[in-house]
C-alpha positions in Angstrom: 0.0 0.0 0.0 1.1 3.7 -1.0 1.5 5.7 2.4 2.4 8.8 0.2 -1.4 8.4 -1.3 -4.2 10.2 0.3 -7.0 8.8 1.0 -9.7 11.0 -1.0 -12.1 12.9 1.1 -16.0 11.6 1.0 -18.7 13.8 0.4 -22.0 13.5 1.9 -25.5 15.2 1.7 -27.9 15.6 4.5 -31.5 17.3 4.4 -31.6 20.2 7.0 -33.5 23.1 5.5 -37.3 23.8 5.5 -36.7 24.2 1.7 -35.5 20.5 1.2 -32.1 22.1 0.6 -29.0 19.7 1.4 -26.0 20.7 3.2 -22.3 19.3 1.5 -19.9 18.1 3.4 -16.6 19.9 2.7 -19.4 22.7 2.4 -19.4 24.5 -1.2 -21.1 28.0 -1.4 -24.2 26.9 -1.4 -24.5 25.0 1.7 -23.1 28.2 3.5 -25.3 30.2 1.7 -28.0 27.5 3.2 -26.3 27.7 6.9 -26.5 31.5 6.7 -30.5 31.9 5.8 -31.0 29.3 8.1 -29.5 31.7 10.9 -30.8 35.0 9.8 -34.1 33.3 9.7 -34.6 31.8 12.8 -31.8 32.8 15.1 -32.7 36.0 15.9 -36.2 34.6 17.1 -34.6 31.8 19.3 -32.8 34.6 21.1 -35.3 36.9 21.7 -37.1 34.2 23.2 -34.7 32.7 25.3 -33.7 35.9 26.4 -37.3 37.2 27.4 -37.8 33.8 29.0 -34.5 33.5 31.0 -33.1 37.0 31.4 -34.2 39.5 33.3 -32.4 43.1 32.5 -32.5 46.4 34.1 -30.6 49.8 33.3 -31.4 53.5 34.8 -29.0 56.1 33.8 -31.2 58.0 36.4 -32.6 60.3 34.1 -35.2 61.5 36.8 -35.3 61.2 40.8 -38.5 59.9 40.7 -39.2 55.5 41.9 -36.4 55.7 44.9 -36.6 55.8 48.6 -35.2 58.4 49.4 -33.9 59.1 53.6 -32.6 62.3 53.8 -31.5 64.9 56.6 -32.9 68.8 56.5 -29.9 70.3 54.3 -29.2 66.8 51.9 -29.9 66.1 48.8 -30.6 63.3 45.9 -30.1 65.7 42.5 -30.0 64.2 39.5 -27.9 66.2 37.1 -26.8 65.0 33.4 -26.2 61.6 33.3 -25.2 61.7 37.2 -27.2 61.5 40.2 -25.8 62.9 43.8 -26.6 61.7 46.8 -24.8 64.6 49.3 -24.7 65.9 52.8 -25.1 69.3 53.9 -22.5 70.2 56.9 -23.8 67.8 59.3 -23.5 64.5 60.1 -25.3 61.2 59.5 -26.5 58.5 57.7 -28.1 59.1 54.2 -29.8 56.9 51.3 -31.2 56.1 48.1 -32.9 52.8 48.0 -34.9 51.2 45.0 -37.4 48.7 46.0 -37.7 44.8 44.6 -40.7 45.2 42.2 -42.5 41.9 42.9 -43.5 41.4 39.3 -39.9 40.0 39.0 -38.4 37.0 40.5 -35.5 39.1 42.2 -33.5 36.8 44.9 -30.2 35.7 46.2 -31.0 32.1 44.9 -29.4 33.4 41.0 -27.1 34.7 39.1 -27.0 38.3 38.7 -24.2 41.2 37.9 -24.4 44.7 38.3 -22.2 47.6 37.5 -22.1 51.1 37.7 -19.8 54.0 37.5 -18.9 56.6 40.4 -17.3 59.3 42.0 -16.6 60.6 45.2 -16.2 64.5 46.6 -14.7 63.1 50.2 -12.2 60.0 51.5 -11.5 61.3 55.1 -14.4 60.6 57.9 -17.2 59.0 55.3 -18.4 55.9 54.1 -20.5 54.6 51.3 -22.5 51.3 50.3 -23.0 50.2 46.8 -25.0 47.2 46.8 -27.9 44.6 45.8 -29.9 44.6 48.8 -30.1 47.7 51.6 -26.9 47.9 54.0 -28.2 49.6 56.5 -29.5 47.6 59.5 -26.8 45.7 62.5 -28.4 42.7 61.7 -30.9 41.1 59.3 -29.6 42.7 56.3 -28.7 41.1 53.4 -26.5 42.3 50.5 -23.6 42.2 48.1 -21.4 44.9 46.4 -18.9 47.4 47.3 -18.2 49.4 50.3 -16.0 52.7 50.7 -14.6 53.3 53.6 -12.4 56.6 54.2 -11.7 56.9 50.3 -10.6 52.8 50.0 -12.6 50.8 48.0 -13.7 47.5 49.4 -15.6 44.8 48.3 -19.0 43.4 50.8 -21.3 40.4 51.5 -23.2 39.9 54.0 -25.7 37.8 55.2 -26.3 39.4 58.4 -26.8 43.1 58.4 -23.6 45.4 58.8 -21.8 44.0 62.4 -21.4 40.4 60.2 -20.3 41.8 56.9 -17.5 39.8 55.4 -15.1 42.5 53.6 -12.6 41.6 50.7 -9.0 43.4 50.9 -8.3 46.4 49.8 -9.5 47.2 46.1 -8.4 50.5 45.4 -7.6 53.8 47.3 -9.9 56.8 45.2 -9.0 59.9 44.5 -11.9 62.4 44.2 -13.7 63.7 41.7 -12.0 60.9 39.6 -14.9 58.6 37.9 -14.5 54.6 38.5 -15.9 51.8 37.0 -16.9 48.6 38.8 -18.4 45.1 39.0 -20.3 42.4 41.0 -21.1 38.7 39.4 -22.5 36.9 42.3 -23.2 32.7 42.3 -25.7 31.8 44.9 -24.3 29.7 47.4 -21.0 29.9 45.8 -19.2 33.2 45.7 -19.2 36.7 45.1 -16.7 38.1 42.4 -15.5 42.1 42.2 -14.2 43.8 39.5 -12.7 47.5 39.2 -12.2 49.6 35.8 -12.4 46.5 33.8 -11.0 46.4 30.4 -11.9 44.3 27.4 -9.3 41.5 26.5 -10.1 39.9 23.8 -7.2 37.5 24.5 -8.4 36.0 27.7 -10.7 33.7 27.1 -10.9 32.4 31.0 -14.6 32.5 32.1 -13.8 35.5 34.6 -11.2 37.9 33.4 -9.9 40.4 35.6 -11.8 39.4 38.7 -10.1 41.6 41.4 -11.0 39.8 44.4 -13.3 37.0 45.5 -15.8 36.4 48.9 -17.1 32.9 49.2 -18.8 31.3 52.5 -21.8 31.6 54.5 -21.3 34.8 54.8 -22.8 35.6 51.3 -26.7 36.0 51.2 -27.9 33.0 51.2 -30.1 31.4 48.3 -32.8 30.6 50.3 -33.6 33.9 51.8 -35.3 37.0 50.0 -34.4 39.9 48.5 -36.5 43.0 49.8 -34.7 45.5 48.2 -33.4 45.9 44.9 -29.9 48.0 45.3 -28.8 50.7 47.8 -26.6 53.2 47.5 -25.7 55.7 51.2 -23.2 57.9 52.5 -22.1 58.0 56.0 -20.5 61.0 57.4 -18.9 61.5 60.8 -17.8 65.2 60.6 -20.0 68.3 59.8 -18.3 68.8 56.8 -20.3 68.8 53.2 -19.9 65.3 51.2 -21.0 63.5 48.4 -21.2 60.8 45.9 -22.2 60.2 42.2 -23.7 57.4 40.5 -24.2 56.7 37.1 -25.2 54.2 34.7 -26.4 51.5 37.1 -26.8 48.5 35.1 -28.4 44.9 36.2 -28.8 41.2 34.3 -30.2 37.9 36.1 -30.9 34.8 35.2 -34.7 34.3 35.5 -36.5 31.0 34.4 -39.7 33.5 34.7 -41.9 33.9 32.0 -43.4 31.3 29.2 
């Protein structure tokens, strides 16, 4: 037997389009031209469909001030300017919020996948704090939520399943700078792990399933998948000295999986 001579390569036709069309294997023009009506045809209505069945999305680039809880002292604020919204003190001290509530017409809950992002800014980093997070992060105990925390201008980020006193805090992230925007990221796992992100860049050469994942919480610590979620996301400022603070928010963005609708 010749090794030198190759063996010749067998072409085959199978039926696969509604037309009765076959498909040649090597594929010629025409069976691409086949594969490619067959995608614009019914592709994009397999997505939209699995997409409005398994996805829920949610973006505000809070346009308006309106739809938020809103627990402020006499001289704060919530103003929504641009593409920004402020949440700021006047020259006192205490505790301030924005907090938008779970709409119960979606499945919202620590027991799936979800990621949020947003972009911020801060006008303080000496004697104030701030919460960024899916759920409110507000009470000692009961409380349950996932995100970021900043605490005296350092970035952290937060899970809890427990209210604030049992929070479960990642290492340092960052240390801000003020008025300087900042980008960042939470993909949380139920039951599994929390991952954080900060000014993430697109690399198209790292095909790894979590790319420039700055830090990771995992434990019983994170909300648990059992429990509810009462609130949808949360965003304060805590300040300690009567001094005039503030933070900016912009482009909150949310995706879940949902297994909702039919």
């Amino acid at each position: 037997m010749d090794k030198n001579k190759q063996t010749p390569i067998l072409k085959e036709t199978v039926p696969v389009s509604k037309n009765g069309q076959q498909l040649t294997y090597p594929l010629d023009k025409n069976s691409l031209n086949v594969i490619k009506r067959a995608i614009f045809d019914d592709f994009p209505e397999m997505l939209m469909d699995y997409l409005w069945r398994n996805v829920f999305y949610y973006q505000t680039l809070f346009e308006g001030s309106e739809g938020f809880i809103q627990v402020l002292g006499g001289s704060d604020s919530f103003v929504v300017s641009g593409n920004w919204a402020q949440l700021a003190t006047g020259a006192d001290t205490g505790n301030i919020y924005i907090m938008k509530e779970k709409n119960d017409q979606y499945d919202i809950g620590w027991d799936k996948k979800c990621y949020f992002r947003c972009s911020f800014q801060v006008s303080s980093i000496s004697s104030v704090s701030h919460y960024i997070t899916l759920g409110q992060a507000l009470n000692a105990t009961g409380d349950k939520y996932a995100g970021f925390k900043i605490v005296n201008g350092v970035l952290y980020g937060v899970v809890s399943n427990n209210g604030t006193s049992n929070e479960l805090l990642t290492s340092a992230i960052q240390t801000l700078t003020t008025g300087v925007a900042y980008n960042v990221q939470m993909k949380f796992y139920p039951n599994n792990k929390a991952l954080f992100y900060f000014n993430p860049t697109p690399n198209p050469t790292n095909t790894t399933a979590n790319p420039n994942a700055i830090a990771t919480l995992s434990g019983t610590q994170l909300p648990q998948a059992n429990s509810g979620r009462s609130d949808f996301y949360f965003i304060s400022l805590n300040s300690t000295t009567a001094v005039s603070k503030a933070i900016k928010i912009s482009s909150f963005e949310y995706v879940q999986n949902m297994k909702y609708y039919q």
